[in-house]
C-alpha positions in Angstrom: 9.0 -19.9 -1.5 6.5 -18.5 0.9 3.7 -16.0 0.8 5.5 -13.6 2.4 9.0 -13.8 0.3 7.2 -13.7 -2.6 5.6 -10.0 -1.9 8.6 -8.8 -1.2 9.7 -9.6 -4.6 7.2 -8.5 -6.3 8.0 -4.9 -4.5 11.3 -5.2 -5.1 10.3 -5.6 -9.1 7.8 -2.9 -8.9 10.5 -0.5 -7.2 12.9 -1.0 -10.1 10.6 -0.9 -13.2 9.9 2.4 -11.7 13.0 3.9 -11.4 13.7 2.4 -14.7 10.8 4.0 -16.5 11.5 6.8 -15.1 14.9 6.6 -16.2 13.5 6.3 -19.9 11.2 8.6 -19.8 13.6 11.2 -18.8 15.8 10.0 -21.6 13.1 10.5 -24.0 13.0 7.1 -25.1 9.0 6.9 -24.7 8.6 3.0 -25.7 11.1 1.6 -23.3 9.3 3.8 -20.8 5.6 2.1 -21.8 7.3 -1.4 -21.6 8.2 -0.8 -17.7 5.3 0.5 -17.2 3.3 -2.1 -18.8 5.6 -4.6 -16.8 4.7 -2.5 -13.8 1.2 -3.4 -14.2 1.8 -6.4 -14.6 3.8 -6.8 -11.6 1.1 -5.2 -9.5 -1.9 -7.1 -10.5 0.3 -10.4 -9.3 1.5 -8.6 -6.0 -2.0 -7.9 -5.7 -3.2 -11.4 -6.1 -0.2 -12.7 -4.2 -2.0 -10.4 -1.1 -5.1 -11.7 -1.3 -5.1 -15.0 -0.5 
């Protein structure tokens, strides 16, 4: 897999964690919302070193 496919996951990923955490938070259920955020992070710091090289 490429450079280029491989951002486009990671967006992809990023995209649904947040509509997923947002889903939990609205919910109320505050640790599932933490975990996609956390994930989210997560997520970002690899696209991030994904884009950089």
């Amino acid at each position: 897999m490429n450079q280029r496919h491989l951002r486009w996951l990671y967006v992809v990923g990023i995209a649904f964690n947040l509509v997923a955490m947002a889903s939990a938070a609205s919910t109320g259920a505050m640790l599932y919302a933490v975990t996609f955020g956390l994930v989210t992070v997560y997520l970002g710091a690899r696209y991030w070193m994904i884009a950089r090289s």
